[in-house]
N, C-alpha and C positions, 0 to 999 in steps of 0.2 A: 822697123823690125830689127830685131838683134838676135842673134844666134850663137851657141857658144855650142862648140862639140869636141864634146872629151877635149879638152884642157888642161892640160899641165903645163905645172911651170917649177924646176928644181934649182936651187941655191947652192953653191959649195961651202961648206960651214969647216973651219979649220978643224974644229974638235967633233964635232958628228957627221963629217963628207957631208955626200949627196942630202940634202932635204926639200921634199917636196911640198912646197908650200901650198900647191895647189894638185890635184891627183883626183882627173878625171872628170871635169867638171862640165854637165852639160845642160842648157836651158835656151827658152826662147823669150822673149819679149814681145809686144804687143802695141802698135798704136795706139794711144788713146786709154791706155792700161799704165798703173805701176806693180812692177813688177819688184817685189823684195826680197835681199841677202839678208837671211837672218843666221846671225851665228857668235860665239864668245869674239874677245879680244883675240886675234893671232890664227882665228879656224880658215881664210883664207881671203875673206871678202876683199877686201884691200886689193892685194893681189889679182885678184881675179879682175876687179875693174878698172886694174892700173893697165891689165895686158886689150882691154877693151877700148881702154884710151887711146891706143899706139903708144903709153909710156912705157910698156914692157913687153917684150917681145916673148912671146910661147913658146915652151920647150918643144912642145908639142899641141896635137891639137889644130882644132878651126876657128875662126871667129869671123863673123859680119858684121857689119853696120849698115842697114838700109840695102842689103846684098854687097857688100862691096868688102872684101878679105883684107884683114887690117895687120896683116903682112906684106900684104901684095904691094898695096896702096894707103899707104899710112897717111898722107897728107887730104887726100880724099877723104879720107875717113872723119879728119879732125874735123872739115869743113865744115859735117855736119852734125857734128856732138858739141855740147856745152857738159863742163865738170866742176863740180863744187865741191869740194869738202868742208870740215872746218878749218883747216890747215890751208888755203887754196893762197899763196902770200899776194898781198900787194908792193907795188915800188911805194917806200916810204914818203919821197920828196914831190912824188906826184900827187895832184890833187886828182879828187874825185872825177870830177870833168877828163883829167886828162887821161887820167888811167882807162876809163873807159875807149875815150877817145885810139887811145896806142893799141887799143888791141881792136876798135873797129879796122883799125887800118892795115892791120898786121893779117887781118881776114878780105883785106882786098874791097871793102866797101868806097862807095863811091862818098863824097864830102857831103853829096843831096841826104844819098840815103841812110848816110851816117846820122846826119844831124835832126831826121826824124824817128831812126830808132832812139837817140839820146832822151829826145821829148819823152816819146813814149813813155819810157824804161824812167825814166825821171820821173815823171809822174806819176806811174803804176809803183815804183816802190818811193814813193815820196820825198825824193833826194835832194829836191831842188835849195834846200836848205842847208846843205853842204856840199853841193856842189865845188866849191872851191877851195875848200879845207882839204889840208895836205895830209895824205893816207895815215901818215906817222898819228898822225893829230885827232884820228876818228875814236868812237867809240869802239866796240865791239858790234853791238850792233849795226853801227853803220858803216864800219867796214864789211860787213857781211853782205851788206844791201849793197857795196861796192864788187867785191867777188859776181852776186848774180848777175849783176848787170854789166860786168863783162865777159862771164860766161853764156849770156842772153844773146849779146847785138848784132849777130851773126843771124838772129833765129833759125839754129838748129832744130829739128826733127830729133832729135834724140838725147834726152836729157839723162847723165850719170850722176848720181847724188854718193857721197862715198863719207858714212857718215855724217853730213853737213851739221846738225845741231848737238856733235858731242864740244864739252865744256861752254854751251849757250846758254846765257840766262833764261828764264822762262818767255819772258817778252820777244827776245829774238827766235826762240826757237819756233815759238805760232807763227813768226813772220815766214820763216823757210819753209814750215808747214804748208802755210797756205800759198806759199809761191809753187810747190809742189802738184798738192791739189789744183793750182789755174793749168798747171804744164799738161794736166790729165783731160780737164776741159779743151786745153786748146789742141787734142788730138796729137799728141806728141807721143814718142816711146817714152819710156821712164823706169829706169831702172835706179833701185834705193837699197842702201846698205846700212843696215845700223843693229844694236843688242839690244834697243828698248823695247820693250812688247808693246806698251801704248802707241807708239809710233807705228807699229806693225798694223796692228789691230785697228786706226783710224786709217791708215795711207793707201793699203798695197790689195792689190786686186787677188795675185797670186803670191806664192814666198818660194822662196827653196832655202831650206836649212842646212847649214856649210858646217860640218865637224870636221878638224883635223885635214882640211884641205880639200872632202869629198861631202857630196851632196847627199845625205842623209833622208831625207824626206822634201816632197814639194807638193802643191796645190795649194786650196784658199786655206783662209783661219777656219772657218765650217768643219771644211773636208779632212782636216789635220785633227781637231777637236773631234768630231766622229769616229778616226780612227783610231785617234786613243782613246776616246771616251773621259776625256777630258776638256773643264771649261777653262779655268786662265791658262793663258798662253803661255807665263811661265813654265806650268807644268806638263802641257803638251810640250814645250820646247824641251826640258828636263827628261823628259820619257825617251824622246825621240834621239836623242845623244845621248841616252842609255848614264845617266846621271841620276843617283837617289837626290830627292825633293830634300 
């Protein structure tokens, strides 16, 4: 479960002071559900799951991870989250194997149980083919399949996805996709942030739509399209942040 109540988070900006990049932001999350930030570039998402991560700490506001205050108890909290973005970097001169390796251990895994999450994760995202190629040296794609799989070997209960498939070619992007969709099968929390509506519209059980730092509308794509009385989600999205089409 994840929890987020009334959230803020303000910046000191030299030439506009105080800015609040986040302002009041409140949702829950669901096992076994994806739950989606839909919002432009800069309306908060980012932010908002950077301070769910334990990367940034709240002005204000609560947050939980599986009940547990990710102020309180920050490193409890990481325990049990895996975070991917596009951006998520890896060490260049380590290879595939190792990377993952350095952060099963950085997570306290035993050598047993490391070396069968490896398998696993290996197998399921098909790696075993680059396994030993130095991060520097991957594709795009397969560094990508490196990021999940060390945001995986922990098996976390609750998965942050924070844009994952912007600047992804097509190929990679159905790969995160569908690692996505299994995180939903396998009864995980999951929370997804991204501005594509297809992504929206196949992934996310629920959404909340983030303008300008505050939550503007939330529920399914149904419920939102009924209340605008609108079909593509563009233009429900476009209505709802009060934006002419």
């Amino acid at each position: 479960m994840i929890q987020a109540i009334q959230l803020v988070k303000t910046f000191r900006d030299r030439k506009r002071g105080e800015v609040r990049a986040v302002d009041g932001v409140s949702f829950e999350c669901r096992p076994g559900k994806i739950f989606g930030l839909l919002g432009a570039n800069g309306a908060g998402k980012t932010t908002t799951l950077r301070m769910l991560a334990t990367l940034l700490e709240p002005t204000a506001g609560e947050a939980y991870i599986d009940g547990i205050d990710v102020r309180l108890e920050p490193e409890k909290v990481r325990e049990r989250i895996g975070f991917l973005s596009a951006s998520t970097a890896l060490y260049g001169r380590l290879t595939a194997r190792e990377m993952v390796q350095y952060f099963g251990r950085l997570y306290g895994l035993t050598e047993d149980v490391l070396d069968r999450r490896m398998k696993e994760i290996f197998d399921v995202l098909e790696m075993h083919e680059f396994a030993s190629g130095r991060c520097d040296k991957l594709s795009t794609g397969q560094k990508q399949r490196v990021s999940i799989a060390r945001s995986i070997i922990h098996e976390p209960p609750v998965m942050i996805f924070d844009e994952p498939t912007n600047g992804l070619d097509v190929m990679t992007s159905r790969t995160i996709m569908r690692f996505i969709e299994r995180c939903r099968k396998e009864g995980r929390t999951v929370i997804f942030s991204t501005h594509i509506m297809s992504e929206v519209e196949r992934l996310c059980d629920e959404i909340a739509i983030i303008h300008n730092g505050t939550v503007v509308a939330k529920g399914t794509v149904d419920s939102l399209r009924e209340a605008t009385g609108l079909i593509p989600m563009e233009s429900v999205f476009l209505k709802l942040v009060g934006e002419p089409e």
